[in-house]
N, CA, C and O of each residue as an XYZ file, in Angstrom:
888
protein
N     109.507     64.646    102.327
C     108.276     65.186    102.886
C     108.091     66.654    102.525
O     106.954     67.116    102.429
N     109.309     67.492    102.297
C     108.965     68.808    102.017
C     109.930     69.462    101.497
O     110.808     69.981    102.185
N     109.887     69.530    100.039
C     110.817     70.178     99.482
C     111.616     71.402     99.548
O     112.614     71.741     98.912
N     110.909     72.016    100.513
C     111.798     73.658    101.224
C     112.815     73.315    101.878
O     112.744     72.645    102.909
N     113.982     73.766    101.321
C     115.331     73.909    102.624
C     115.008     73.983    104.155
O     114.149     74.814    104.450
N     115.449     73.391    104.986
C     115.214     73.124    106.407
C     116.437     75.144    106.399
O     117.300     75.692    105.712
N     115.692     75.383    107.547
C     116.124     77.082    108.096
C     117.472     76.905    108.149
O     117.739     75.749    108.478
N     118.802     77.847    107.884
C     120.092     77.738    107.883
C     119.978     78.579    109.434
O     120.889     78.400    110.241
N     118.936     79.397    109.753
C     119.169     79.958    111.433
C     118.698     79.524    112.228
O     117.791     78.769    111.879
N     118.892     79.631    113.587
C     117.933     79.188    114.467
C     118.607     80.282    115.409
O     119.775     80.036    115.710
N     117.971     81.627    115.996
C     119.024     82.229    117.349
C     118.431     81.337    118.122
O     117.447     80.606    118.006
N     119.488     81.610    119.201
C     119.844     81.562    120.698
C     118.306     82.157    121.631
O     117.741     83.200    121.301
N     117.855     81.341    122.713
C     116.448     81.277    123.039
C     116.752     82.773    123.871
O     116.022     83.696    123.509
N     117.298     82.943    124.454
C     117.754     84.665    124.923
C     118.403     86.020    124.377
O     119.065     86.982    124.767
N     117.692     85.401    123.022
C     118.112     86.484    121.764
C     117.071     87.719    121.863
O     115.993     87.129    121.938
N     116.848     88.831    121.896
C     115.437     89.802    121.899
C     115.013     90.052    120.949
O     113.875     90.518    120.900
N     115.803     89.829    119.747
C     115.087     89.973    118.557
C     115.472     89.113    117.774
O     116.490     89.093    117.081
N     114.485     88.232    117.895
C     115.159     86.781    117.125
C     114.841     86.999    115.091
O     115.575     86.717    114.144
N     113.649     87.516    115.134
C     113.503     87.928    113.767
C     113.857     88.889    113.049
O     113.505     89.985    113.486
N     114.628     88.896    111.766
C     115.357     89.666    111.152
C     114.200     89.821    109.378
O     113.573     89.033    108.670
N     114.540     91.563    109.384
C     113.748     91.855    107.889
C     114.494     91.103    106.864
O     115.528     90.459    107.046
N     113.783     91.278    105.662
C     114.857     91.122    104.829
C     115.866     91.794    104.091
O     116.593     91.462    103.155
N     115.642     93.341    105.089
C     117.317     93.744    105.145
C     118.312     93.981    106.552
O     119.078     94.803    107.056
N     117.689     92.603    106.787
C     118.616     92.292    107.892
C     118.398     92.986    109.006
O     119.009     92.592    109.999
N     117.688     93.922    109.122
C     117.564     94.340    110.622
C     116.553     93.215    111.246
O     116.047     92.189    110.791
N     116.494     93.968    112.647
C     115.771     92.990    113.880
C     114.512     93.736    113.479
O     114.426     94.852    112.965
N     113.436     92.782    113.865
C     112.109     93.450    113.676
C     111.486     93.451    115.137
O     110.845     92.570    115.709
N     112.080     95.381    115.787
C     111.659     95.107    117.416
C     111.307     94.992    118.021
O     111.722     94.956    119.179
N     109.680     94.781    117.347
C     108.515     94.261    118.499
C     108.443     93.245    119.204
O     108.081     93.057    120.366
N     109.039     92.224    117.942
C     109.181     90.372    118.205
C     110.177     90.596    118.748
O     111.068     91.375    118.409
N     110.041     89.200    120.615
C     110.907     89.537    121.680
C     110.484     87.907    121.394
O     109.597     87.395    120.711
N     111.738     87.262    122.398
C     111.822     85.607    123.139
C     111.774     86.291    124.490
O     112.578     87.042    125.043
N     110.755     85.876    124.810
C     110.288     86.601    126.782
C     111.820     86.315    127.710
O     112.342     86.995    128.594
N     112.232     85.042    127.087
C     113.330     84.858    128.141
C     114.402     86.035    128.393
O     114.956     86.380    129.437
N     114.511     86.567    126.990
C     115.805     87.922    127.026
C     114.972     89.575    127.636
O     115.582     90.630    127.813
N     113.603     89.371    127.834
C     113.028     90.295    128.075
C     112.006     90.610    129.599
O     111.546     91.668    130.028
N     111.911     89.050    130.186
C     111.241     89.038    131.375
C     111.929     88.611    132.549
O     111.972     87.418    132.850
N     112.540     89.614    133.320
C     112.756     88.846    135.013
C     112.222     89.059    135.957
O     112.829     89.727    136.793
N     110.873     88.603    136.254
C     110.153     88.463    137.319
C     109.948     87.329    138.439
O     109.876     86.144    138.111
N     109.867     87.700    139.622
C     110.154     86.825    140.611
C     108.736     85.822    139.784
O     109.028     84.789    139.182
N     107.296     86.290    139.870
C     106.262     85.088    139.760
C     105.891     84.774    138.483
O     104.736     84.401    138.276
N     107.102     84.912    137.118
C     106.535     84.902    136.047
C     107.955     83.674    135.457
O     109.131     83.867    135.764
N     107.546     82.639    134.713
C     108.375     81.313    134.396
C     108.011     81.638    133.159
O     106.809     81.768    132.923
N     108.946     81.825    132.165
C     108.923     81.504    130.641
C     109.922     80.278    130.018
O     110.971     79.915    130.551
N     109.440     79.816    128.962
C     110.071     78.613    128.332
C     110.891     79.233    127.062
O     110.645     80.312    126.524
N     111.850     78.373    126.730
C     112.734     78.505    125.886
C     112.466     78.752    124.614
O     112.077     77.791    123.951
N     112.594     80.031    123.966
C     112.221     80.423    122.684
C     110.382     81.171    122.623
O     110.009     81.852    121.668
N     109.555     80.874    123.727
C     108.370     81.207    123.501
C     108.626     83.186    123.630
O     109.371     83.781    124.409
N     107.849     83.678    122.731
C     107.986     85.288    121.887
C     106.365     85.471    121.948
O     105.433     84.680    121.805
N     106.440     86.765    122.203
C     106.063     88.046    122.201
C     106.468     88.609    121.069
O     107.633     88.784    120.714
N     104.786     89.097    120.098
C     105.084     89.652    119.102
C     103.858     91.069    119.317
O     102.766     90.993    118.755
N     104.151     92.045    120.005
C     102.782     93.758    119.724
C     103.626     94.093    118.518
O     104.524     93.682    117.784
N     102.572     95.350    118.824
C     102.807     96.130    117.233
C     103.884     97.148    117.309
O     104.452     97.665    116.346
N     104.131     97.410    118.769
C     105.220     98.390    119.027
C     106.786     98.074    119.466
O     106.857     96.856    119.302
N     107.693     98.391    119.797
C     108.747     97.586    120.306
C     108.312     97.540    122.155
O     107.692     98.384    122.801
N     108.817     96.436    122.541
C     108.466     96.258    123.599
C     109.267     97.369    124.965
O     110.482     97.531    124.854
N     108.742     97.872    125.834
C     109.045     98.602    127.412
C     109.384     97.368    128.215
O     110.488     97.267    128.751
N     108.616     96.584    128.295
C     107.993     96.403    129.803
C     107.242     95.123    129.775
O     106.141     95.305    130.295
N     107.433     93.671    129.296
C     106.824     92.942    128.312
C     106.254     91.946    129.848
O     105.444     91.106    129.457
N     106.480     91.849    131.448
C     105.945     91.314    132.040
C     104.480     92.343    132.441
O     103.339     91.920    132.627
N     104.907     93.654    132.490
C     103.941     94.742    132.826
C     102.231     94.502    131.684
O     101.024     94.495    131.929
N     103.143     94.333    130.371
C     102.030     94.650    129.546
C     101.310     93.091    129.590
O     100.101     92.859    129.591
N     102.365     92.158    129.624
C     101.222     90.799    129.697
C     100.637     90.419    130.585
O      99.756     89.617    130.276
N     100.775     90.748    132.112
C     100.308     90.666    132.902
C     100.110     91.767    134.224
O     100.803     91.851    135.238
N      99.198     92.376    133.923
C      99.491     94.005    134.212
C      99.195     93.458    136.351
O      99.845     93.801    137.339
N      98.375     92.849    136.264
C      98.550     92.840    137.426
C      98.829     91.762    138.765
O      98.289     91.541    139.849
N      99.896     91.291    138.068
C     100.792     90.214    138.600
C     102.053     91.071    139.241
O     102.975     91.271    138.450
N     102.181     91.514    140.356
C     103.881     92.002    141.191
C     104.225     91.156    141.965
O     103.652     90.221    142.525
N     105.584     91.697    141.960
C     106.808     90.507    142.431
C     106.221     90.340    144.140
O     105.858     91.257    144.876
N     106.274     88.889    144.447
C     105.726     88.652    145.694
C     103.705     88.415    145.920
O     103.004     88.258    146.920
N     103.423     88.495    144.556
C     101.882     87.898    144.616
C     101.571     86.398    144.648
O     102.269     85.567    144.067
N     100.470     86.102    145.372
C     100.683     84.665    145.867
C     100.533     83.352    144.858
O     100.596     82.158    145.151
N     100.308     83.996    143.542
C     100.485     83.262    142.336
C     101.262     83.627    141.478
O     101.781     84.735    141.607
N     101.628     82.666    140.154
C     102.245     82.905    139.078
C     101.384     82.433    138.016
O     100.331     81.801    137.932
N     102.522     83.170    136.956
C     102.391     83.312    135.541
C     103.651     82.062    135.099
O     104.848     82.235    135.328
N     103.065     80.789    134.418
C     103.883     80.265    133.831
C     103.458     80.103    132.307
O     102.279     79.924    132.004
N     104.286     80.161    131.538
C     104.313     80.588    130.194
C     105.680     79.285    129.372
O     106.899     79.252    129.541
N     104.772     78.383    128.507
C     105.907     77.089    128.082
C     106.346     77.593    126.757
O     106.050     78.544    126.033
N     107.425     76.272    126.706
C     108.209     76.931    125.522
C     107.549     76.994    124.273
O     106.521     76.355    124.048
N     108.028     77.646    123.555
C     107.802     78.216    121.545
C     106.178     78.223    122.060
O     105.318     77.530    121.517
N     105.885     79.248    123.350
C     104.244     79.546    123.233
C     104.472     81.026    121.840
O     105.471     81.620    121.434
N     103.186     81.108    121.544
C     103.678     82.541    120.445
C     102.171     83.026    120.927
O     101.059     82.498    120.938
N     102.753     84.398    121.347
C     101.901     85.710    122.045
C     101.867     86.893    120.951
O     102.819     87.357    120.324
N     100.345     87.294    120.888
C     100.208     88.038    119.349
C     100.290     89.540    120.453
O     100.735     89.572    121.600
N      99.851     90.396    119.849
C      99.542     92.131    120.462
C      98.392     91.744    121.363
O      97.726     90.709    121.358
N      98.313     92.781    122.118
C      97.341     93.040    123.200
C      96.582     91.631    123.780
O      95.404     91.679    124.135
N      97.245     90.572    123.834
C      97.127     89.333    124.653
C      97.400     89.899    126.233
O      98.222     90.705    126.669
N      96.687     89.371    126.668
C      96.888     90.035    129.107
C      96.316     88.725    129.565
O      95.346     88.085    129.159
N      97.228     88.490    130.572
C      96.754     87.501    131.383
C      96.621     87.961    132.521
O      97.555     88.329    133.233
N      95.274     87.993    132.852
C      94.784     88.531    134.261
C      94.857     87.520    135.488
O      93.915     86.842    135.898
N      95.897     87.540    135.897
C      95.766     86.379    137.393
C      95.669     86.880    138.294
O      95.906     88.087    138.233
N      95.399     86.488    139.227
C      94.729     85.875    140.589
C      94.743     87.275    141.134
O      93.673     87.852    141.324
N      95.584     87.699    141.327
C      95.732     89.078    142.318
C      95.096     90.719    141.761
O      95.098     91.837    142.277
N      94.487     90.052    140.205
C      93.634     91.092    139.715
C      92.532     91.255    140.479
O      91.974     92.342    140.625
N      92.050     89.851    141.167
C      90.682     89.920    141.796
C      90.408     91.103    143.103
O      91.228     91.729    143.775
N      88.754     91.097    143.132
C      88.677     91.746    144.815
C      87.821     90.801    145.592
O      87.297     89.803    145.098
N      87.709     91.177    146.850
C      87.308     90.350    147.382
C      86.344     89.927    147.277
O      85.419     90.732    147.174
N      86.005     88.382    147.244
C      84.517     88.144    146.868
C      83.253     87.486    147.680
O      82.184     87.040    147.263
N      83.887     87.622    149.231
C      83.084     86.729    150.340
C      82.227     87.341    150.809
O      81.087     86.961    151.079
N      82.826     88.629    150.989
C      81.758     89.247    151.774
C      80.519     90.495    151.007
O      80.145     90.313    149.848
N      80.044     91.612    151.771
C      79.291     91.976    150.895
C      79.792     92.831    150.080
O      79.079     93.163    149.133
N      80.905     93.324    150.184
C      81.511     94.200    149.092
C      82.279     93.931    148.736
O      83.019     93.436    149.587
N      82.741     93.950    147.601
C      84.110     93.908    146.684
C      84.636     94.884    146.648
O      85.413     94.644    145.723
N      84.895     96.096    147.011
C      85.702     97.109    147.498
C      86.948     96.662    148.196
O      86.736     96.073    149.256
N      88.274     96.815    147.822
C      89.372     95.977    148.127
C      89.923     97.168    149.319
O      90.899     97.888    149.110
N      89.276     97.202    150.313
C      89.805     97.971    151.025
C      91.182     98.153    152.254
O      91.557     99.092    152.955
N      91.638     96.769    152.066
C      93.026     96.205    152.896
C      94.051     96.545    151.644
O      95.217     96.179    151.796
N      93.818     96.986    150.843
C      94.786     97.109    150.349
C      95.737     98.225    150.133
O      96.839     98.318    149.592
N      94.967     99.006    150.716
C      95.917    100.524    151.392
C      96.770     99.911    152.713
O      97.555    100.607    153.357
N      96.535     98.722    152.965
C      97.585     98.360    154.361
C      98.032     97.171    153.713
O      97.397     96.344    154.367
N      98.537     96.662    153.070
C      98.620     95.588    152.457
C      98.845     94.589    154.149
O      98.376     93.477    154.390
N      99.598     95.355    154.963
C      99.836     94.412    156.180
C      98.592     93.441    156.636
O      98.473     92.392    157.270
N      97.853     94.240    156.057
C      96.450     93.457    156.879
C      95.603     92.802    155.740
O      94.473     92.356    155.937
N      96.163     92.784    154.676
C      95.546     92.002    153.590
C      96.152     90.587    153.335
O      96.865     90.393    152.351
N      95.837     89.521    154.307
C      96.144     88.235    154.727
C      94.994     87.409    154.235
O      95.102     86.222    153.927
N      93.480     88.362    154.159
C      92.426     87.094    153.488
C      92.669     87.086    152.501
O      93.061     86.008    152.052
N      92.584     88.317    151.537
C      92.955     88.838    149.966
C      93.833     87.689    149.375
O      93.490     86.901    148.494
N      95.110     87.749    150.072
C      95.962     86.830    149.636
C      95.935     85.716    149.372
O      96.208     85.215    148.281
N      95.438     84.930    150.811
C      94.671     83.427    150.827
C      93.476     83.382    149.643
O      93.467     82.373    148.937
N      92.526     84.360    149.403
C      91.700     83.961    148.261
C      92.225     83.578    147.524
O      92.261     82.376    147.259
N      93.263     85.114    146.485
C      94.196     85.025    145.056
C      94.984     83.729    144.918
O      95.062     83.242    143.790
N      95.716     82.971    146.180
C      96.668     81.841    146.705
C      95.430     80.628    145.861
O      95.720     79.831    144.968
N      94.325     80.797    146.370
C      93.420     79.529    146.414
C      92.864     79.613    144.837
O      92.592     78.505    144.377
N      92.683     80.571    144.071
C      92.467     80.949    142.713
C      93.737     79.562    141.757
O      93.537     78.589    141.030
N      94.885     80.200    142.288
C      96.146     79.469    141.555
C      96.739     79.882    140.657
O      96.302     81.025    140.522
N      97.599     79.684    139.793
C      98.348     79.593    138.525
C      98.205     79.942    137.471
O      97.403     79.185    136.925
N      98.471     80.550    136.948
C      98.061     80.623    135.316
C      99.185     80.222    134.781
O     100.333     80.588    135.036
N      98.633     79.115    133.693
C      99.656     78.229    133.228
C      99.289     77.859    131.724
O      98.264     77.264    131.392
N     100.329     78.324    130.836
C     100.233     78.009    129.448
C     100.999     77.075    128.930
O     102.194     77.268    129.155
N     100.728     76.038    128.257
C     101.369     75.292    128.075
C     102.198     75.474    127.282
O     102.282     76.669    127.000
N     103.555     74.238    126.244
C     103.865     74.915    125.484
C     103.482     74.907    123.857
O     102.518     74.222    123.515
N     104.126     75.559    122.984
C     103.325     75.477    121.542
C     102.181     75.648    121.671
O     101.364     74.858    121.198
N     101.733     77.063    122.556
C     100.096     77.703    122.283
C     100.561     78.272    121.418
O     101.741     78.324    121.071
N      99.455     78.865    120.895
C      99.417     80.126    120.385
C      98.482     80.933    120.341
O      97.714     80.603    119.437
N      98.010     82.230    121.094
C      97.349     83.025    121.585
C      96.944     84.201    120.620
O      97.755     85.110    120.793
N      96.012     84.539    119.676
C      95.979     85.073    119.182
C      95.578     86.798    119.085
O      95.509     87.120    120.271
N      95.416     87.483    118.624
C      95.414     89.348    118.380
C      94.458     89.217    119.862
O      93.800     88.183    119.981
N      94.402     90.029    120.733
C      94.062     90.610    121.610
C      93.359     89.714    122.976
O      92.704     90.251    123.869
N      93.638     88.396    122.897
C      93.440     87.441    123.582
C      93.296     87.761    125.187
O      94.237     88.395    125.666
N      92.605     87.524    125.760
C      92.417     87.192    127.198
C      92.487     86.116    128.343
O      91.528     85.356    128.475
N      93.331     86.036    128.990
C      93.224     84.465    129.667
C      92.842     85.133    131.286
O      93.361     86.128    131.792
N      91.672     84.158    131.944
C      91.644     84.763    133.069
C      92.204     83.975    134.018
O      92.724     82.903    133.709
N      92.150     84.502    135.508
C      92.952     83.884    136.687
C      92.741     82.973    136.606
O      91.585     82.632    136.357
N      93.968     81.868    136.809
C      94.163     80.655    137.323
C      93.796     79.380    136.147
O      93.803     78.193    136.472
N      93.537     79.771    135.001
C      93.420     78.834    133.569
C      94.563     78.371    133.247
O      95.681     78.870    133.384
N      94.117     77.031    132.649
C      95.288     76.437    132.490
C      95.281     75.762    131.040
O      94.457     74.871    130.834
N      96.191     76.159    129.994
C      95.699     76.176    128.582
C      96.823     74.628    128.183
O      97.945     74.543    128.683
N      96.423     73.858    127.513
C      96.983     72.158    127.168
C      98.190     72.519    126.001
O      97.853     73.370    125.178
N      99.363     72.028    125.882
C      99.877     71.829    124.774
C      99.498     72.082    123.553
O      98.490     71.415    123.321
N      99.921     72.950    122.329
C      99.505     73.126    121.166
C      98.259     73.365    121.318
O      97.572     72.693    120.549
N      97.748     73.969    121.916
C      96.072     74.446    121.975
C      96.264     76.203    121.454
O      96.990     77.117    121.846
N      95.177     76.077    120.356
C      94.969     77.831    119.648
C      94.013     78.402    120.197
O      93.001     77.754    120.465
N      94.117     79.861    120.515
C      92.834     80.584    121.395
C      93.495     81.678    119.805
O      94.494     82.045    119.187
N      91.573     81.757    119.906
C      91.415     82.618    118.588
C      91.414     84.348    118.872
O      91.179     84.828    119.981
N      91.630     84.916    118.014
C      92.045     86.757    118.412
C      90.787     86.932    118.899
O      89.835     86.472    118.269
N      90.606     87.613    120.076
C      89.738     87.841    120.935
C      89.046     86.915    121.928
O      88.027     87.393    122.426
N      89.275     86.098    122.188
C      88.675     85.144    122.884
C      89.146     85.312    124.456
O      90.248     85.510    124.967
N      87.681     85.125    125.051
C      88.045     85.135    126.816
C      88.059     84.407    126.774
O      87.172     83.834    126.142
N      89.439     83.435    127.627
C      89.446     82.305    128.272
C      89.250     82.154    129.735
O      89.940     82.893    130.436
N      88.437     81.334    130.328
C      87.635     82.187    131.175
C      87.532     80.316    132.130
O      87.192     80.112    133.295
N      87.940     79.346    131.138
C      88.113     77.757    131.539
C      89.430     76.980    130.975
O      89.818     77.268    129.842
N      90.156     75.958    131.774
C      91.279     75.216    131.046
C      90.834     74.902    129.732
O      89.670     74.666    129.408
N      91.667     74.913    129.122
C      91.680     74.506    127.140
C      92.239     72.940    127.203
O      93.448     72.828    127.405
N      91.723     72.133    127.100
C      92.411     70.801    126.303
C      93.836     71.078    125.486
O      94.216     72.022    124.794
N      94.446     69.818    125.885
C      95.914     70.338    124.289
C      95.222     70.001    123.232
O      94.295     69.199    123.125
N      95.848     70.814    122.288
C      96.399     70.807    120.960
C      94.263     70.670    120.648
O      93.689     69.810    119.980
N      93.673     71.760    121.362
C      92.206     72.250    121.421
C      92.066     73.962    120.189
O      93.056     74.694    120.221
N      91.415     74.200    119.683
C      91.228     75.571    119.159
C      90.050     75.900    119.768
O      89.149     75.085    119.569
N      89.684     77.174    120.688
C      88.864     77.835    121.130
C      88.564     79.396    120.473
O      89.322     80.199    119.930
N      87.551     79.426    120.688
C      87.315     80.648    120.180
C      85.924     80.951    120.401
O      84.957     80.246    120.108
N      85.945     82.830    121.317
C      84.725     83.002    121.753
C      85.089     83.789    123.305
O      86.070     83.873    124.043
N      83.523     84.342    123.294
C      83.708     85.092    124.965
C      82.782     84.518    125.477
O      81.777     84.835    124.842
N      82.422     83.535    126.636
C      83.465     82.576    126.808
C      84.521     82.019    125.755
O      83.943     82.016    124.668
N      85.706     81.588    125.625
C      85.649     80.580    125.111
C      85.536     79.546    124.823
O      85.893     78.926    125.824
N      85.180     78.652    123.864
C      84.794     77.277    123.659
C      85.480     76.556    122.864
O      85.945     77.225    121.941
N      85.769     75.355    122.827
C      86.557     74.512    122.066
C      85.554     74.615    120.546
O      84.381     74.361    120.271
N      86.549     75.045    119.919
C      85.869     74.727    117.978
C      85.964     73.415    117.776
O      85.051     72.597    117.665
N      87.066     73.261    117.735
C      87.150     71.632    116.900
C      88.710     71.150    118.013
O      89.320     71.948    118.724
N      89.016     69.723    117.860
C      90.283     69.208    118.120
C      91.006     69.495    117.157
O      90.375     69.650    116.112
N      92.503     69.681    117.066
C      94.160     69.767    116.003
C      93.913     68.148    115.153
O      93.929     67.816    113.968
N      93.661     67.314    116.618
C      94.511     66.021    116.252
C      93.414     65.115    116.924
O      92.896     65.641    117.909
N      92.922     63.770    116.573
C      92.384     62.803    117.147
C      92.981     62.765    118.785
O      93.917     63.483    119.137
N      92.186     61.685    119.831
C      92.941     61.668    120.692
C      94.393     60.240    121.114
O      95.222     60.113    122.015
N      93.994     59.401    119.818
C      95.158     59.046    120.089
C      96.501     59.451    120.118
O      97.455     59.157    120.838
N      96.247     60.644    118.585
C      97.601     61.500    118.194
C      97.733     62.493    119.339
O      98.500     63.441    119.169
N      97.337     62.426    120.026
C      97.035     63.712    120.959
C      97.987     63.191    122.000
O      99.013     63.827    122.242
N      97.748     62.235    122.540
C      98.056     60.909    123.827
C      99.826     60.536    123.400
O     100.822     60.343    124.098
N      99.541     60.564    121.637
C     101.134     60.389    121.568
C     102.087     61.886    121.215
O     103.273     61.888    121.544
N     101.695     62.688    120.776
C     101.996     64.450    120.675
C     102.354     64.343    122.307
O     103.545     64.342    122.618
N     101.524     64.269    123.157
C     102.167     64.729    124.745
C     102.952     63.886    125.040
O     103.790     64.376    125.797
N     103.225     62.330    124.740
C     104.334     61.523    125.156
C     105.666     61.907    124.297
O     106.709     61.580    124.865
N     105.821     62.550    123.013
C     106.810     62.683    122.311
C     107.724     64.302    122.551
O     108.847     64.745    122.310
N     106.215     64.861    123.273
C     106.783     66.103    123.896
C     108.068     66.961    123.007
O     109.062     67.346    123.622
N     107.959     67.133    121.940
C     109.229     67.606    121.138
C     109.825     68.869    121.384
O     110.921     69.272    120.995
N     108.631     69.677    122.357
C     109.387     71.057    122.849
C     110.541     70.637    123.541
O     111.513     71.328    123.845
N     110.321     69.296    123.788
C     111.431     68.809    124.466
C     112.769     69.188    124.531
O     113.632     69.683    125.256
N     112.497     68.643    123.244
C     113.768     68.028    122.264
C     114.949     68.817    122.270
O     114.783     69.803    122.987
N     116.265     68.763    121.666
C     117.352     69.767    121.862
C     117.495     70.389    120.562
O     117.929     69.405    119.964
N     117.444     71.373    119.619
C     116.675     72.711    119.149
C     117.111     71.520    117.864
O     116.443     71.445    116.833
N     118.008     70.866    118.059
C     119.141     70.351    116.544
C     117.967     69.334    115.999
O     117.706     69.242    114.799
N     117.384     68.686    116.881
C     116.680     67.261    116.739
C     115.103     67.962    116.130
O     114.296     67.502    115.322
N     115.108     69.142    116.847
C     113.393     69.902    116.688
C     113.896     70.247    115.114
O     113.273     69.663    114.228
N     114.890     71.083    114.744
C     115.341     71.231    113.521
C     115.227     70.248    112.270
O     114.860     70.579    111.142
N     115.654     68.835    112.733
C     115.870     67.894    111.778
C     114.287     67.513    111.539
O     113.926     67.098    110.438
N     113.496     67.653    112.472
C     111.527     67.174    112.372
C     111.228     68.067    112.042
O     110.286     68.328    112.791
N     111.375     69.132    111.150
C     110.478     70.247    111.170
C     109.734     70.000    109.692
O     108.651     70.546    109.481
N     110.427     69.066    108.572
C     109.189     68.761    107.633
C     108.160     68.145    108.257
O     107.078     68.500    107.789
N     108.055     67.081    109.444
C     107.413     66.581    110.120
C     106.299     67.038    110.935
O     105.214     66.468    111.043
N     106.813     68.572    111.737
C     105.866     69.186    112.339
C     104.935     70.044    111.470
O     103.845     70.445    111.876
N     105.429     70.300    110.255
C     104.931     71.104    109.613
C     103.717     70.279    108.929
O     102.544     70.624    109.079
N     104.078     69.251    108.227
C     103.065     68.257    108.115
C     102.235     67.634    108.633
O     101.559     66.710    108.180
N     102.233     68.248    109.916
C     101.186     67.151    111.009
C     101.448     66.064    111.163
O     100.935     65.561    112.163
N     102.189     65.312    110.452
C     102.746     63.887    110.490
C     103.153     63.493    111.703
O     104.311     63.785    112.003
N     102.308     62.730    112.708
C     102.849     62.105    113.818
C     103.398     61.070    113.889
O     103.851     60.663    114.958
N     103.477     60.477    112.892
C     104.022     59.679    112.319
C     105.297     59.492    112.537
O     105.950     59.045    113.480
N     105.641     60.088    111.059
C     107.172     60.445    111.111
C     107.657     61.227    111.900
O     108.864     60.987    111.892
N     107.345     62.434    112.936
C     107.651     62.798    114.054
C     108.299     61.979    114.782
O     109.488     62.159    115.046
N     107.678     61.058    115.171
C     108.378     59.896    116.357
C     109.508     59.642    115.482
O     110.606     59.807    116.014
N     109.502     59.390    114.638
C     111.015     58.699    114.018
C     111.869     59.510    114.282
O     113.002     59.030    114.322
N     111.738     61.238    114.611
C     112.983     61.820    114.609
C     113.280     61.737    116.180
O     114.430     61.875    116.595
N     112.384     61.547    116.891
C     112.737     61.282    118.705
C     114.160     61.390    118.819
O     114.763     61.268    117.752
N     114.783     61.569    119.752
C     116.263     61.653    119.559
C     116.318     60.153    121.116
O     117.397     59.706    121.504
């Protein structure tokens, strides 16, 4: 299926700089979130990276500037998602209040007494990426979206509604461009689930993934 040598590397999913130049140094912008994020409301998957243009500080701060530990939602983030520069996911607790006549967040100098605030952001929900996105140059996802398996959001695009898997959007709003894959291949892509897989088996399919071949994919199922 593909005459290129299958990769002789693969690091370790809690590696921080999994990519190396080709004189061997680490290239330090590109992070695997897992070696770089411990936040109480933020879940990352195995191998999914963070790539800005600078080396990373602070890589839960900058992707989700206003998500803190103890807000009544999370940030979940699936595996081999790939996060370009200036991608932010704005959840739930970015909001102000929106019931009454002002949006002036004014309980929040007492946080003690900011019990509706909470219940709103709570009722907003999740922000949840599936895995094998990929989010492109300066991307936006807003509170509580929930993006499908292998689904591409194009550089700049507000996501602003859930994405279908393995969907390409692009746009402020964004909007679905086209489908990856029919929906039968689609129906069987989420049953074969290969982020699954254990890195050796993802290794041995990778002429497979690379080819789109759903085909022969299933054959490597472990």
């Amino acid at each position: 299926m593909s005459a290129h040598p299958l990769p002789r590397r693969f690091p370790a999913p809690d590696t921080r700089n999994p990519v190396l130049l080709p004189d061997g140094t680490p290239h330090e912008p590109t992070v695997f979130l897992q070696a770089v994020i411990d936040h109480l409301n933020i879940e990352v998957g195995r191998y999914a990276y963070y790539s800005p243009l600078a080396p990373v500080t602070d890589a839960a701060a900058e992707l989700a500037p206003y998500l803190y530990p103890g807000c009544p939602e999370r940030l979940v983030i699936g595996a081999f998602a790939q996060i370009a520069h200036g991608v932010r996911f704005i959840t739930a607790s970015a909001n102000h209040p929106m019931g009454g006549i002002t949006t002036y967040p004014f309980r929040i100098f007492d946080m003690e007494t900011a019990g509706k605030y909470l219940e709103e952001n709570a009722a907003i929900g999740n922000t949840v990426i599936g895995p094998d996105v990929w989010l492109g140059f300066n991307a936006m996802v807003m509170p509580g979206v929930r993006i499908g398996a292998g689904a591409i959001v194009a550089a700049g695009s507000v996501v602003a509604q859930d994405v279908p898997p393995f969907a390409i959007v692009a746009g402020n709003p964004a909007r679905v461009v086209r489908s990856r894959f029919n929906p039968d291949e689609i129906a069987r892509l989420l049953d074969l689930a290969w982020w699954d897989w254990p890195v050796e088996a993802i290794q041995r399919a990778l002429p497979a993934l690379e080819a789109g071949d759903v085909a022969a994919l299933a054959e490597h199922a472990p």
